[in-house]
BADREN-340455 format. One record per residue (C-alpha): residue in one letter; x, y, z; chain; residue number from 1. Coordinates in Angstrom, 1 decimal. Last residue first. Layout:
  type       u       v       w  mol  seq
     A       X       Y       Z    A  NUM
...
This chain:
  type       u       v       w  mol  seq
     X   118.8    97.5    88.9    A  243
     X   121.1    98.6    86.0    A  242
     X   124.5    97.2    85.1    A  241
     X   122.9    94.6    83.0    A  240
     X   120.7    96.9    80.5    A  239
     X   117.2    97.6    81.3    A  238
     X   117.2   101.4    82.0    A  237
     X   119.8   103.5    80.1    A  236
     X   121.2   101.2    77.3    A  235
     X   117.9    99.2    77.4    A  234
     X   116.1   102.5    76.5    A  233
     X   118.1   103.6    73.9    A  232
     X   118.6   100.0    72.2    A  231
     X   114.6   100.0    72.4    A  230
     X   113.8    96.2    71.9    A  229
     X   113.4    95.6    75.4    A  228
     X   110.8    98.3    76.0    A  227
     X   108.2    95.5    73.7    A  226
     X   109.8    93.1    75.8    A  225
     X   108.8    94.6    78.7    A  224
     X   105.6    95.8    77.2    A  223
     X   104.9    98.9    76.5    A  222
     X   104.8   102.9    76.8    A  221
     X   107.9   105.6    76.0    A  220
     X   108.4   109.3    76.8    A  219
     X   105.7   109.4    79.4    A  218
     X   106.6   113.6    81.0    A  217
     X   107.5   114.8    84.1    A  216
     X   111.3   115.0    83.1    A  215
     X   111.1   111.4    81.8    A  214
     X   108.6   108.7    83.0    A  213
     X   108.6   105.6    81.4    A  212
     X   105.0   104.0    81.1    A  211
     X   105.7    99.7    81.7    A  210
     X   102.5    97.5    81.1    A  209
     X   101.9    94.1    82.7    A  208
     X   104.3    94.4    85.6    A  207
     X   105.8    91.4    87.9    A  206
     X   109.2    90.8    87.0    A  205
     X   109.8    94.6    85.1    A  204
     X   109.0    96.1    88.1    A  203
     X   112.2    94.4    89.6    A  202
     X   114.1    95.1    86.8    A  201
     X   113.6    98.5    87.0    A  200
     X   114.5    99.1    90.6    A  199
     X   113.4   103.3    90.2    A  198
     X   109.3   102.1    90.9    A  197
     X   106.0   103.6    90.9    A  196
     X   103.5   100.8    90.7    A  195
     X    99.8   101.6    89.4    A  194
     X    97.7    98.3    90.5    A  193
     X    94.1    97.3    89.5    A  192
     X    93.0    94.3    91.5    A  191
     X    91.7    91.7    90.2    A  190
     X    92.6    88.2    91.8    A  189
     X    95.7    88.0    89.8    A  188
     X    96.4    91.9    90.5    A  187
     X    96.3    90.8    94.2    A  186
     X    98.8    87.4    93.5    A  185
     X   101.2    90.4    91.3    A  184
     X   101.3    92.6    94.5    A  183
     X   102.7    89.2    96.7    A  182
     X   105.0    88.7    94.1    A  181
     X   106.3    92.2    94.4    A  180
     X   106.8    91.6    98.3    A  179
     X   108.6    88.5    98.1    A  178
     X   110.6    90.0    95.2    A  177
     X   111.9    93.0    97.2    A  176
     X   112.1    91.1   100.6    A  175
     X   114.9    88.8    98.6    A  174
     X   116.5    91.8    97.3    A  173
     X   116.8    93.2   100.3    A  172
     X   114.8    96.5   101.1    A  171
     X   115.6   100.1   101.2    A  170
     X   113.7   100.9    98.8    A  169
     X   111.2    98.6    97.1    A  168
     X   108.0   100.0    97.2    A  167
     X   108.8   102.9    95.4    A  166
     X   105.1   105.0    95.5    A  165
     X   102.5   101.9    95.5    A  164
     X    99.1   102.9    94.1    A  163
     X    96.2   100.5    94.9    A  162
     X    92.8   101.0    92.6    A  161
     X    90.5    99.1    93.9    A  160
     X    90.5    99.6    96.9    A  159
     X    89.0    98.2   100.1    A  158
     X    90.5   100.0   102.8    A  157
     X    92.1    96.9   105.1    A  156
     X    94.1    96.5   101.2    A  155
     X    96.0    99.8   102.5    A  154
     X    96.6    98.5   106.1    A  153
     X    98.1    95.5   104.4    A  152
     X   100.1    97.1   102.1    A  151
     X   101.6    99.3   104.9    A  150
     X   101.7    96.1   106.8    A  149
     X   103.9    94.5   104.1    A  148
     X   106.2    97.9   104.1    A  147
     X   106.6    97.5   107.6    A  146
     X   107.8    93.9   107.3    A  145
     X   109.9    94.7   104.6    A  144
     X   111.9    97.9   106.4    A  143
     X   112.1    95.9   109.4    A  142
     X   110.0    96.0   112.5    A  141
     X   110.2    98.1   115.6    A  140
     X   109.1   100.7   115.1    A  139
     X   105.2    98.2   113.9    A  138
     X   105.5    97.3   117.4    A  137
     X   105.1    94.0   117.9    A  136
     X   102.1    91.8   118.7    A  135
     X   101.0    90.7   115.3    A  134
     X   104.7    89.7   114.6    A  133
     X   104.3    86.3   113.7    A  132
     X   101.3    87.0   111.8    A  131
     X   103.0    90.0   109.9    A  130
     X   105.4    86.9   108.8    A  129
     X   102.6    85.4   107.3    A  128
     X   101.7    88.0   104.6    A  127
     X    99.2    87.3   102.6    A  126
     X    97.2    85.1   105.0    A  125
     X    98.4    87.3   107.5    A  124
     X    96.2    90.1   105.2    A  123
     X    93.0    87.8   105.1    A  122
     X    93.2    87.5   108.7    A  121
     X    92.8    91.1   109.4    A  120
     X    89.9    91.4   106.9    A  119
     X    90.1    92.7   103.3    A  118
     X    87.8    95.1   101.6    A  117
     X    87.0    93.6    97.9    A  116
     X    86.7    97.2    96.0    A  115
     X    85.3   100.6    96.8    A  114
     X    82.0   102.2    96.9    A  113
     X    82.2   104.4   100.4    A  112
     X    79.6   104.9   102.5    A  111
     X    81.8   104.3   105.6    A  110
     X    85.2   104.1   104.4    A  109
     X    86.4   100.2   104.7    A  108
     X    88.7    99.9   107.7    A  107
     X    91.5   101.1   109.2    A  106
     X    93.3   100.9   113.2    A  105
     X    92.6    97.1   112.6    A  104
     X    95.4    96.9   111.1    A  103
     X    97.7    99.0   112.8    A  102
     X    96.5    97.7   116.0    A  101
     X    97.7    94.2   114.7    A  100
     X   100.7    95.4   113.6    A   99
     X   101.1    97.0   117.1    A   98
     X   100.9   100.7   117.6    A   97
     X   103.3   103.2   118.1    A   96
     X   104.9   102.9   114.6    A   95
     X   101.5   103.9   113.1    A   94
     X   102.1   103.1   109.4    A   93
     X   102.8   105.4   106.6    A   92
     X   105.1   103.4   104.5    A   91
     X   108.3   106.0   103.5    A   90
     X   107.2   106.3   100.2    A   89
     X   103.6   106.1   100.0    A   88
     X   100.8   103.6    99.7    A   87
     X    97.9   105.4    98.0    A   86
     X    94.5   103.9    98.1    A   85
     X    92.0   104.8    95.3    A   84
     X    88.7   102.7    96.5    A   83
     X    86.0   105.8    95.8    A   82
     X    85.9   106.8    99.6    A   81
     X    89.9   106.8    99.2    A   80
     X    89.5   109.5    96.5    A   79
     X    86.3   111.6    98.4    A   78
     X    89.2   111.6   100.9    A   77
     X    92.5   112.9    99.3    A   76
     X    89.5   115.9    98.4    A   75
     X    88.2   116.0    94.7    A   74
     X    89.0   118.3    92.6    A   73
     X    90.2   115.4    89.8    A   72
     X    88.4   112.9    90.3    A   71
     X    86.4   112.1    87.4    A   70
     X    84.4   109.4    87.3    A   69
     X    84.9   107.2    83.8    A   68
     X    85.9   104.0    85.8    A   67
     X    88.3   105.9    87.6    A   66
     X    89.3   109.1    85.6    A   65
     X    92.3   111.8    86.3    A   64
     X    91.8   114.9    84.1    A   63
     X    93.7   118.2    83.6    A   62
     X    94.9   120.2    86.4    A   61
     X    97.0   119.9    89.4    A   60
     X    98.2   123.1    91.2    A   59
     X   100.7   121.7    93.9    A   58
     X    99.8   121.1    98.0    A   57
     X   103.2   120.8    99.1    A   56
     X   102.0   117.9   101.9    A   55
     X   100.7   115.7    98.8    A   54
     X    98.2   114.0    98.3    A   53
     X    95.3   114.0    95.6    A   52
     X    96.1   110.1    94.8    A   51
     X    97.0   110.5    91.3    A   50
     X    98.9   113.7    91.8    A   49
     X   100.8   111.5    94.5    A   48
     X   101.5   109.0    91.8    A   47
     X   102.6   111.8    89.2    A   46
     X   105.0   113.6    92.1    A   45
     X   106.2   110.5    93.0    A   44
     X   107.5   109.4    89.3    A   43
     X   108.6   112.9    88.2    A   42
     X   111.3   112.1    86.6    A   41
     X   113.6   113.2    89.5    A   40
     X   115.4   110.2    90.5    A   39
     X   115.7   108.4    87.0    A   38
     X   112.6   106.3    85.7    A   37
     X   109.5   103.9    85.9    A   36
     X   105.9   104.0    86.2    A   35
     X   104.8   100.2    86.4    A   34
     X   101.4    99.0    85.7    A   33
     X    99.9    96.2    86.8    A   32
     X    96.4    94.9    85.4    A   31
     X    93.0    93.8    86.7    A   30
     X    91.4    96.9    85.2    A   29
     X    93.4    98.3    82.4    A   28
     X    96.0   101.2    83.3    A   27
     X    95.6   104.2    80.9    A   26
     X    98.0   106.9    80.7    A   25
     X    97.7   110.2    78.1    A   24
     X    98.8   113.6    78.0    A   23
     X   100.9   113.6    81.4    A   22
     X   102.8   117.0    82.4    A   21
     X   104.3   116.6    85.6    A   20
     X   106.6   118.8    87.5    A   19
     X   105.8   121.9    86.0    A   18
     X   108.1   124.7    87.9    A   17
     X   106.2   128.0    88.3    A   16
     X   105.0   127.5    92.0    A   15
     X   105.0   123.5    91.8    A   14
     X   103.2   122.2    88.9    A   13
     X   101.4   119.4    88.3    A   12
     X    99.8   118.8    84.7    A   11
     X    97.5   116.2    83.9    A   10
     X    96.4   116.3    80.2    A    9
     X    94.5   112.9    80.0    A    8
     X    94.9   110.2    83.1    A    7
     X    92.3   106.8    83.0    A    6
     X    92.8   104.4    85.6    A    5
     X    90.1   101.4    84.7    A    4
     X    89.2    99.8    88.1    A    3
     X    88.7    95.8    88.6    A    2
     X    86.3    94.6    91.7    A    1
Protein backbone atom coordinates (compact mmCIF):
# COMPACT_ATOMS: atom_id res chain seq x y z
CA UNK A 1 0.00 0.00 0.00
CA UNK A 2 1.37 3.61 -1.45
CA UNK A 3 1.27 6.79 1.10
CA UNK A 4 1.07 10.42 -0.16
CA UNK A 5 3.53 12.58 2.36
CA UNK A 6 2.17 15.87 2.34
CA UNK A 7 4.26 18.73 4.63
CA UNK A 8 2.80 22.61 4.57
CA UNK A 9 4.31 25.29 7.00
CA UNK A 10 6.30 23.00 9.31
CA UNK A 11 8.49 24.78 11.53
CA UNK A 12 10.81 23.17 14.28
CA UNK A 13 12.38 25.09 16.60
CA UNK A 14 14.67 24.44 19.35
CA UNK A 15 14.26 27.05 22.39
CA UNK A 16 14.43 30.23 20.13
CA UNK A 17 16.56 28.75 17.26
CA UNK A 18 14.22 27.60 14.07
CA UNK A 19 15.66 24.66 12.80
CA UNK A 20 13.21 23.80 10.14
CA UNK A 21 10.92 25.90 8.37
CA UNK A 22 9.23 23.83 5.42
CA UNK A 23 6.39 25.59 3.34
CA UNK A 24 5.73 22.94 1.02
CA UNK A 25 7.06 18.92 0.34
CA UNK A 26 5.16 16.36 -1.24
CA UNK A 27 6.49 12.80 -1.81
CA UNK A 28 4.07 10.83 -4.28
CA UNK A 29 3.00 7.39 -3.20
CA UNK A 30 5.23 4.65 -4.62
CA UNK A 31 8.10 7.18 -5.05
CA UNK A 32 11.66 8.03 -3.37
CA UNK A 33 12.48 11.07 -2.30
CA UNK A 34 15.81 12.26 -1.20
CA UNK A 35 16.38 15.27 1.29
CA UNK A 36 19.78 16.41 0.63
CA UNK A 37 22.37 18.94 2.03
CA UNK A 38 25.46 20.26 4.10
CA UNK A 39 25.89 18.98 7.84
CA UNK A 40 23.50 21.28 9.44
CA UNK A 41 20.77 21.93 6.97
CA UNK A 42 18.44 20.67 8.85
CA UNK A 43 18.10 17.26 7.14
CA UNK A 44 17.61 15.10 10.55
CA UNK A 45 15.87 17.59 12.35
CA UNK A 46 13.08 17.71 9.27
CA UNK A 47 12.96 13.69 9.10
CA UNK A 48 12.69 13.41 12.85
CA UNK A 49 9.93 16.22 12.82
CA UNK A 50 8.32 13.86 10.24
CA UNK A 51 8.42 11.02 12.47
CA UNK A 52 7.45 12.85 15.93
CA UNK A 53 10.88 11.81 17.53
CA UNK A 54 13.23 13.21 18.83
CA UNK A 55 14.95 12.98 22.43
CA UNK A 56 15.09 17.11 22.47
CA UNK A 57 11.57 17.27 22.32
CA UNK A 58 11.27 20.66 19.81
CA UNK A 59 8.03 22.84 19.27
CA UNK A 60 6.85 21.55 15.78
CA UNK A 61 3.96 23.29 14.20
CA UNK A 62 2.38 23.56 10.88
CA UNK A 63 1.01 20.50 9.07
CA UNK A 64 2.42 16.96 8.25
CA UNK A 65 -0.33 14.85 6.10
CA UNK A 66 -0.46 11.08 5.24
CA UNK A 67 -2.99 10.32 2.83
CA UNK A 68 -4.77 13.61 3.89
CA UNK A 69 -4.62 12.61 7.89
CA UNK A 70 -2.97 14.89 9.81
CA UNK A 71 -0.48 13.98 12.18
CA UNK A 72 0.89 16.46 13.47
CA UNK A 73 0.08 16.21 17.55
CA UNK A 74 0.13 12.94 17.42
CA UNK A 75 2.29 10.71 19.72
CA UNK A 76 5.75 8.85 17.87
CA UNK A 77 3.14 5.99 18.40
CA UNK A 78 -0.28 6.97 16.99
CA UNK A 79 2.58 7.72 13.79
CA UNK A 80 3.94 4.11 13.67
CA UNK A 81 0.18 2.79 14.29
CA UNK A 82 -0.54 4.71 11.00
CA UNK A 83 2.61 2.94 8.96
CA UNK A 84 5.22 5.97 9.39
CA UNK A 85 8.40 4.14 10.36
CA UNK A 86 11.50 6.04 11.04
CA UNK A 87 14.95 4.41 10.71
CA UNK A 88 17.34 6.65 12.39
CA UNK A 89 20.92 7.63 12.35
CA UNK A 90 22.81 5.43 14.35
CA UNK A 91 20.31 2.17 13.37
CA UNK A 92 18.40 1.40 16.52
CA UNK A 93 18.70 -2.26 16.81
CA UNK A 94 18.93 -4.35 19.92
CA UNK A 95 22.71 -5.21 19.92
CA UNK A 96 21.97 -7.82 22.77
CA UNK A 97 19.82 -9.87 20.78
CA UNK A 98 20.36 -11.87 17.72
CA UNK A 99 19.27 -10.74 14.21
CA UNK A 100 16.76 -13.02 14.39
CA UNK A 101 15.57 -11.91 17.94
CA UNK A 102 15.76 -8.42 16.56
CA UNK A 103 13.41 -9.34 14.15
CA UNK A 104 11.04 -10.98 15.50
CA UNK A 105 11.39 -8.60 18.62
CA UNK A 106 8.61 -6.16 16.21
CA UNK A 107 5.74 -6.76 14.57
CA UNK A 108 2.70 -5.08 12.95
CA UNK A 109 1.03 -2.58 15.70
CA UNK A 110 -1.96 -4.16 16.98
CA UNK A 111 -4.91 -2.14 15.47
CA UNK A 112 -2.85 -0.34 13.45
CA UNK A 113 -3.68 0.52 9.49
CA UNK A 114 -0.33 0.36 7.94
CA UNK A 115 1.20 -1.04 4.81
CA UNK A 116 2.33 -4.75 3.47
CA UNK A 117 3.84 -6.04 6.96
CA UNK A 118 6.80 -8.25 6.19
CA UNK A 119 7.67 -11.66 7.74
CA UNK A 120 11.12 -12.81 8.93
CA UNK A 121 11.75 -14.67 5.80
CA UNK A 122 10.58 -12.10 3.65
CA UNK A 123 13.40 -9.73 5.05
CA UNK A 124 16.38 -12.61 4.41
CA UNK A 125 14.91 -12.69 1.17
CA UNK A 126 15.92 -9.04 0.95
CA UNK A 127 18.80 -9.33 2.66
CA UNK A 128 20.62 -12.69 2.44
CA UNK A 129 23.55 -11.96 4.41
CA UNK A 130 21.13 -11.25 7.53
CA UNK A 131 20.29 -14.99 6.87
CA UNK A 132 23.80 -15.94 7.37
CA UNK A 133 23.96 -14.16 10.41
CA UNK A 134 20.49 -14.95 11.97
CA UNK A 135 22.28 -16.23 14.97
CA UNK A 136 24.70 -13.50 15.74
CA UNK A 137 24.64 -10.77 17.74
CA UNK A 138 23.33 -7.78 16.03
CA UNK A 139 27.09 -5.97 18.29
CA UNK A 140 28.62 -7.82 16.66
CA UNK A 141 27.89 -7.13 12.99
CA UNK A 142 29.12 -4.54 10.68
CA UNK A 143 27.91 -1.21 10.08
CA UNK A 144 25.91 -2.60 6.69
CA UNK A 145 24.63 -5.55 8.15
CA UNK A 146 23.20 -3.60 11.13
CA UNK A 147 21.83 -1.02 9.04
CA UNK A 148 20.06 -3.96 6.73
CA UNK A 149 18.39 -5.26 9.98
CA UNK A 150 17.46 -1.85 11.06
CA UNK A 151 15.60 -1.81 7.68
CA UNK A 152 14.38 -5.00 8.23
CA UNK A 153 13.10 -4.50 11.74
CA UNK A 154 11.41 -1.33 10.24
CA UNK A 155 9.67 -3.17 7.12
CA UNK A 156 8.65 -6.06 10.31
CA UNK A 157 6.25 -2.80 11.16
CA UNK A 158 4.32 -2.58 8.17
CA UNK A 159 4.80 0.94 6.80
CA UNK A 160 4.03 2.68 4.38
CA UNK A 161 5.71 5.51 4.68
CA UNK A 162 9.64 4.47 5.59
CA UNK A 163 11.94 7.36 6.49
CA UNK A 164 15.72 6.57 6.42
CA UNK A 165 17.81 9.38 8.35
CA UNK A 166 21.56 8.96 6.49
CA UNK A 167 21.59 5.57 5.74
CA UNK A 168 24.86 5.53 4.26
CA UNK A 169 27.36 6.57 6.91
CA UNK A 170 29.92 4.91 7.82
CA UNK A 171 29.55 2.31 5.14
CA UNK A 172 31.67 1.12 2.05
CA UNK A 173 30.74 2.16 -0.96
CA UNK A 174 29.86 -1.25 -2.12
CA UNK A 175 27.39 -1.75 1.12
CA UNK A 176 26.18 1.82 0.24
CA UNK A 177 24.69 0.86 -3.17
CA UNK A 178 23.70 -2.69 -2.12
CA UNK A 179 21.73 -1.21 0.45
CA UNK A 180 20.11 1.76 -1.70
CA UNK A 181 19.23 -0.78 -4.37
CA UNK A 182 17.63 -2.83 -1.97
CA UNK A 183 15.33 0.64 -0.95
CA UNK A 184 14.71 1.33 -4.64
CA UNK A 185 13.24 -2.84 -5.11
CA UNK A 186 10.70 -1.66 -1.94
CA UNK A 187 9.68 1.69 -3.67
CA UNK A 188 9.27 -0.71 -6.98
CA UNK A 189 6.77 -2.77 -5.10
CA UNK A 190 5.13 0.47 -3.61
CA UNK A 191 6.40 1.71 -0.96
CA UNK A 192 6.66 5.38 -0.27
CA UNK A 193 10.21 6.35 0.84
CA UNK A 194 11.56 9.88 2.35
CA UNK A 195 15.54 9.37 2.26
CA UNK A 196 17.69 11.82 4.18
CA UNK A 197 21.01 11.69 2.82
CA UNK A 198 24.67 14.03 2.82
CA UNK A 199 26.33 11.21 -0.12
CA UNK A 200 24.61 13.00 -2.87
CA UNK A 201 25.44 10.98 -5.51
CA UNK A 202 24.41 8.07 -4.00
CA UNK A 203 20.76 9.48 -3.46
CA UNK A 204 20.96 10.66 -6.65
CA UNK A 205 21.24 6.67 -8.05
CA UNK A 206 18.09 5.53 -6.70
CA UNK A 207 15.83 8.76 -5.93
CA UNK A 208 12.80 9.98 -7.94
CA UNK A 209 12.56 13.48 -6.58
CA UNK A 210 15.50 15.38 -4.88
CA UNK A 211 14.26 18.53 -2.17
CA UNK A 212 17.60 20.36 -1.08
CA UNK A 213 17.64 21.38 2.19
CA UNK A 214 19.44 24.74 3.16
CA UNK A 215 19.51 26.32 6.58
CA UNK A 216 16.10 24.49 7.53
CA UNK A 217 14.67 25.62 4.62
CA UNK A 218 13.85 23.56 0.60
CA UNK A 219 15.80 25.97 -1.53
CA UNK A 220 15.56 23.90 -4.72
CA UNK A 221 13.01 20.74 -5.85
CA UNK A 222 13.57 18.22 -8.92
CA UNK A 223 14.80 15.76 -10.79
CA UNK A 224 18.37 14.86 -10.92
CA UNK A 225 18.79 16.00 -14.10
CA UNK A 226 16.43 18.69 -13.61
CA UNK A 227 19.20 19.69 -10.26
CA UNK A 228 21.84 18.97 -12.93
CA UNK A 229 21.29 21.82 -14.91
CA UNK A 230 21.66 24.30 -11.87
CA UNK A 231 25.47 25.47 -12.32
CA UNK A 232 25.01 26.59 -8.59
CA UNK A 233 23.86 23.56 -7.37
CA UNK A 234 26.22 21.14 -9.31
CA UNK A 235 29.14 23.49 -8.30
CA UNK A 236 28.26 22.74 -4.54
CA UNK A 237 26.48 19.35 -4.49
CA UNK A 238 26.67 17.26 -7.78
CA UNK A 239 29.96 18.22 -9.10
CA UNK A 240 33.02 15.48 -9.31
CA UNK A 241 34.77 16.28 -6.08
CA UNK A 242 31.58 15.68 -4.18
CA UNK A 243 30.17 12.39 -2.80
Amino acid sequence: MSARLEIGGLRVAYGQAEGVAVDRLVVEPGTLAGVIGANGAGKSTLINAVANWSRAEPRISGSVRLDGEELTGLSADQHVRRGVQLVPEGRGVFMGLSVEENLKAVARPSGGHGGRSYAVEDVYALFPRLRERRTNLAGSLSGGERQMLAVGRALRMAPKLLLLDEPSIGLAPRLVSTLLATIRELVEGGLTVLLVEQNVHAAAEVTDVLHLLERGRVVATGTVAEMRNDPRIVEAYLGASHG
